[in-house]
N, C-alpha and C positions, 0 to 999 in steps of 0.2 A: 386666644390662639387656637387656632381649629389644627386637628390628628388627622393625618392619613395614613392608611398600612399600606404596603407594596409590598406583593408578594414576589418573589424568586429579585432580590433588589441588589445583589452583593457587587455585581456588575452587569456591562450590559446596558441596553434600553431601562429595565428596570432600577439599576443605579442613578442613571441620567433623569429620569422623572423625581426620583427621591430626591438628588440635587438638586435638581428644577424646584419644586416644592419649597425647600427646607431655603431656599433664596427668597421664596416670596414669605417667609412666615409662617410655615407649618411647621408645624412637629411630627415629625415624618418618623414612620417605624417601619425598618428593614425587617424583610422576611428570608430564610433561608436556610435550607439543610443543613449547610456547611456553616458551624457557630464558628469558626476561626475565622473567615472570608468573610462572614456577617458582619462580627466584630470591628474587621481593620476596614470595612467596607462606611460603617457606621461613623467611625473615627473620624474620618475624610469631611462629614459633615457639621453644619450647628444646627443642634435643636434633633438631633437623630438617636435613635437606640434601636439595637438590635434585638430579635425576639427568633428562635429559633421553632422554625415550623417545617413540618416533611407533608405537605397539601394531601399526599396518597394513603396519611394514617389518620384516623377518626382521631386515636386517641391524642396525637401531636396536636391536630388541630383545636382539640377540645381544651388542651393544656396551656396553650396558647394563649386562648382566645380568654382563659381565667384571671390573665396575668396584664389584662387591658382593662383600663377603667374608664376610658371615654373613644369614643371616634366619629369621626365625621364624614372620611374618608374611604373607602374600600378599594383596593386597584389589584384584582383580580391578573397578575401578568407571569406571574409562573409559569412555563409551558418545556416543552421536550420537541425535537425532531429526532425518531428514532434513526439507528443505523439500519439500513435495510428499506427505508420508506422511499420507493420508488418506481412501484408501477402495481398500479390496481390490481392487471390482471393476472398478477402472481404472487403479491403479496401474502404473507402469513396474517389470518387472521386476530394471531394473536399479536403481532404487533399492533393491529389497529385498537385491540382491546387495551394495550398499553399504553398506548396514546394516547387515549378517550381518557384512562384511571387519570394522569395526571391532568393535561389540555381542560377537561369538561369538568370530570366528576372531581377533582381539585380544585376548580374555579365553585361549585357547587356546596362541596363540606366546608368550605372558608365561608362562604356568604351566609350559610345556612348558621354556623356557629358564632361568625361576630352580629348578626343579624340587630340581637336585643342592644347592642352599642349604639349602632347607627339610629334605632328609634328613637333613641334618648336623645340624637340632635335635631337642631330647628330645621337643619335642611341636608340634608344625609344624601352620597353619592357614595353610588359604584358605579366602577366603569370595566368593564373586561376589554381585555384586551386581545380583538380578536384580528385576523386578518381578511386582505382581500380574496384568499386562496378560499375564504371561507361562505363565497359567493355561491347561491345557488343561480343567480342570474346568467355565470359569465362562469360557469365552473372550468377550472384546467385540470392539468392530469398531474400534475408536478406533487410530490411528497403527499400521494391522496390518505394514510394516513393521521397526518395534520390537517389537511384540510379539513376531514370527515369533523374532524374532534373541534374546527371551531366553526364549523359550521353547527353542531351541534350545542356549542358554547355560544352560540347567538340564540338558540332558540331558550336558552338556558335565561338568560336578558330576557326576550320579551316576556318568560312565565313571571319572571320576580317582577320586570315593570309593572305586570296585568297585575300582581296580587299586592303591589307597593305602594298602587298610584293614590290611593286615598293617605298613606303612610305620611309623607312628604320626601318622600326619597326618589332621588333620580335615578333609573338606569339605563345604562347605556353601554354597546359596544363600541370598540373607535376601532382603526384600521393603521398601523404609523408609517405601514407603509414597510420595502424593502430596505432594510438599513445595518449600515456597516457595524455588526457584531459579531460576536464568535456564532450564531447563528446564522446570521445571516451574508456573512463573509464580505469579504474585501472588496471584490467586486460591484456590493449593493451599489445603487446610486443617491441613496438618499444619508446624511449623515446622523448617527444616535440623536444629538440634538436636536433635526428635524423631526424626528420619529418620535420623539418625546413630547413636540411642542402641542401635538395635539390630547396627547392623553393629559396634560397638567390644564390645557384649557376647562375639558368635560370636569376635569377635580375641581377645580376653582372659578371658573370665569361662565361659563355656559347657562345659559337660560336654568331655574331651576324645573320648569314646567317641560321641559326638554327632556321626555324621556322614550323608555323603548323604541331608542333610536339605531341606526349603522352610522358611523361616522368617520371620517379621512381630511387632516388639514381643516377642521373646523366645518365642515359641510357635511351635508346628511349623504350616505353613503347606499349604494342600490343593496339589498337583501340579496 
C-alpha cells in the first residue's frame, strides 16, 4: 500500500484528493493546523490519520516529518488568499511576503523535510498544487498576491524536478482549476471533485518519467 501526505487536507480540494486517494488504496495522511478539524477530517476516511503541521514553522514541519516512516506521495496543497489581495498597484508588500511564507516557502520547508522519505520509494511524487493565475504566459491581475507565490511555487517544481530527475521522483505542478470551495466560492464553475480529479491522477496514474511538468485535467499546461 503506497502513503500519500496532503498538505492543508481537513477540507476543501485538499480533503477531496485525500478521499480520492484513500478510495483507490492509499494510505493517505492529512495535514493541518487545525488538530481538531484534522482529526474529524481524517475520521470521515479508511486507511487515513492525521498529523498536525503549521507549513510557515521549520520547527512544526521538522516534527512532523519525524513521526512519518515511509512515503511515496507528497501533495504540497496548503495555501492562503490573504484579505486585502487585490490590486498590484496598491498592495502592501507585506501581504505579498505573507503569501509567498505560506503559498511557496511552505510548499518548500515540506518538501525539503519529507524529502529523505520519498527517496526510500521506488517511485516517489510530488505534486504542488499550483494555479492558472500562476501563468507567466497569460498573467491577469486578479489576487496578484497568490498569484506571485504560485507562480513562484512553479519555479520551486522545476528546481526539485532539475535536482530529482536522476532520483526517481516525479515533480510536477497541476492547475485544478476554479472550484467551488471556501476559497474559491460558490460561483466557481468547476466542482471540488473535478479539481481533485486531476491532482490524484499526477499521485497515481501519470507517466512516472512525467516530470517538471504544468498540468490541468491531465494535460500539460503553458508556464
Amino acid at each position: 500500500m503506497k502513503t500519500a501526505l496532503v498538505t492543508g487536507a481537513y477540507r476543501g480540494l485538499g480533503f477531496e484528493v485525500a478521499r480520492q486517494l484513500s478510495e483507490r488504496g492509499f494510505r493517505v495522511i492529512l495535514t493541518a493546523r487545525r488538530a481538531d478539524a484534522g482529526i474529524a477530517a481524517a475520521a470521515k476516511l479508511k486507511n487515513a490519520s492525521f498529523l498536525e503541521i503549521d507549513i510557515t514553522d521549520s520547527g512544526s514541519v521538522a516534527r512532523a516529518a519525524s513521526q512519518v516512516t515511509e512515503l511515496d506521495v507528497l501533495i504540497n496543497n496548503a495555501a492562503i488568499i490573504a484579505e486585502g489581495d487585490s490590486d498590484i498597484l496598491h498592495i502592501a508588500p507585506e501581504l505579498v511576503a505573507q503569501t509567498i511564507l505560506t503559498n511557496t516557502l511552505g510548499a518548500l520547508r515540506v518538501t525539503q523535510a519529507f524529502l529523505p522519505l520519498l527517496l526510500k520509494s521506488q517511485a516517489g511524487r510530488i505534486v504542488n498544487v499550483s494555479s492558472g493565475g500562476g501563468q507567466l504566459s497569460e498573467p491577469g491581475t486578479w489576487a496578484p498576491a497568490y498569484c506571485i507565490s504560485k507562480t513562484a511555487l512553479n519555479a520551486i517544481t522545476c528546481q526539485f524536478a532539475a535536482a530529482l530527475k536522476d532520483k526517481r521522483i516525479a515533480v510536477n505542478s497541476v492547475c485544478p482549476g476554479w472550484c467551488r470551495t471556501e476559497m474559491g466560492g460558490q460561483a466557481a464553475p468547476r466542482s471540488v471533485e473535478e479539481g481533485a480529479a486531476g491532482i490524484v491522477w499526477l499521485a497515481a496514474d501519470a507517466p512516472q518519467d512525467k516530470t517538471a511538468l504544468f498540468w490541468r485535467d491531465r494535460e500539460i499546461f503553458p508556464w
